[in-house]
C-alpha positions, 0 to 999 in steps of 0.5 A: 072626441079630438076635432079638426078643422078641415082647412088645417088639415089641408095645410098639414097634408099639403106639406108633408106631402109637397103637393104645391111642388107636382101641381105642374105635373099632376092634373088630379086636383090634389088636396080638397075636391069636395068640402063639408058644411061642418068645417070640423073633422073628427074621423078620417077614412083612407081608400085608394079609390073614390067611388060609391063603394067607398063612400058608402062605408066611410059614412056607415062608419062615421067618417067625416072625411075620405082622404084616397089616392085616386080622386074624382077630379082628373085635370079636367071639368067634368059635366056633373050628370050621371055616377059623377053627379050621384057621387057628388050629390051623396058627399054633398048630403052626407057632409063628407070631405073628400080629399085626393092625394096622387103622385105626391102619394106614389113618390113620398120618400117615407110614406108613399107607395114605392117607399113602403114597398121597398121598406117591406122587402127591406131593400139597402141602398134605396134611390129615386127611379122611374122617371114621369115628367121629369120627376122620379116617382118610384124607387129602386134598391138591392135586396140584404139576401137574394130572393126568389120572384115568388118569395118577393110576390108573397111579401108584396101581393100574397104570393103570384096567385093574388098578382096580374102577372108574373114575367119569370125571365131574369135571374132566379136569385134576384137582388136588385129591384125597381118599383113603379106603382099603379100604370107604369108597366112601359117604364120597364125600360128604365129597369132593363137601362139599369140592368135590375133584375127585377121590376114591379108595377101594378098594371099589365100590358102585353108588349111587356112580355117579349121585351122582358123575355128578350132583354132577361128581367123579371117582372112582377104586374101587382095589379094596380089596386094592390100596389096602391094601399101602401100609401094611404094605410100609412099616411092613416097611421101618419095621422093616428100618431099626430094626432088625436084624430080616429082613423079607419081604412077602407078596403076596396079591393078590384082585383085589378 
């Protein structure tokens, strides 16, 4: 069985994912949050969320490492006591890695979430969009063929039914679409600023639905979970390419 070692596995994502570069504007600690007493890897689990759940079935599976989008580490200590120190102590004494990558996940130009969004809507003429602290994290591009809000939801999310929302105020033929992923409902705005016919985020807020209506764009809330698991799948195929290292995915899904 191929193995790695852990510190080297660090360094390769570390640079395709340019996490050096956001550390000034993400405090979610990118990179290794938690170590392992073996400092080889053999099988990596990707999920979108670090959480017992998750842990639980990377170690069933015989994991060495979960790399997810969503870390436990969030720009702050944290006293470890109650679920923050039961998830600690379990990777601890299961010898499992855990390894975040966030916004450096939303915003990578061929794996990240935005960018295989837009790849599976199959969008022409794709630019950043979706400015965060002076970074454009999402993307936006124009459809080959118009397309309904319900045809685009049912290639994203599994059609509106599996969405948080769906804000049918714009054009019924839509042809130019703007993807932020995750909590990026307010960024609506820089949508309506770029006349788009549409917007995608993953979560839903309720001043939303009036300025939509208002300004005539439709929106899409995907729900956060479900705009997330983009990413990691591919950065897991990423690896299983490159590498003689054995990969799983580990769906988690919160409904949210």
């Amino acid at each position: 069985m191929a193995r790695m070692q852990l510190v080297e596995l660090d360094a390769w994502f570390r640079d395709i994912m340019r996490i050096a570069d956001l550390e000034g504007i993400d405090p979610s600690l990118n990179g290794i949050q938690v170590t392992r007493r073996n400092s080889e890897v053999s099988r990596i689990a990707f999920a979108v969320d670090a959480c017992m759940e998750t842990f639980r079935r990377a170690v069933e599976q015989g994991a060495d490492m979960l790399l997810v989008h969503h870390g436990i580490f969030w720009g702050r200590e944290s006293r470890l006591t109650g679920a923050h120190y039961q998830r600690i102590r379990y990777l601890v004494e299961n010898d499992l890695a855990l390894y975040a990558v966030h916004l450096p996940l939303d915003m990578h130009p061929e794996f990240g979430n935005n960018a295989a969004m837009a790849a599976a809507l199959r969008l022409r003429e794709v630019r950043p969009f979706g400015t965060y602290k002076g970074q454009q994290i999402g993307c936006s591009g124009l459809l080959p063929e118009a397309q309904s809000i319900e045809e685009i939801a049912q290639t994203l999310f599994g059609g509106t039914e599996q969405t948080l929302g769906v804000l049918p105020f714009g054009p019924r033929r839509i042809q130019s679409v703007g993807l932020v992923s995750g909590g990026a409902p307010l960024e609506v705005e820089q949508a309506i600023g770029e006349h788009l016919d549409l917007y995608v985020t993953g979560d839903a807020a309720h001043q939303v639905y009036h300025r939509a209506m208002e300004t005539g764009i439709n929106v899409i809330f995907g729900g956060h979970y479900l705009t997330e698991t983009w990413g990691v799948r591919l950065l897991g195929e990423r690896v299983a390419r490159e590498s003689d290292l054995e990969t799983l995915f580990i769906d988690v899904p919160t409904g949210l």
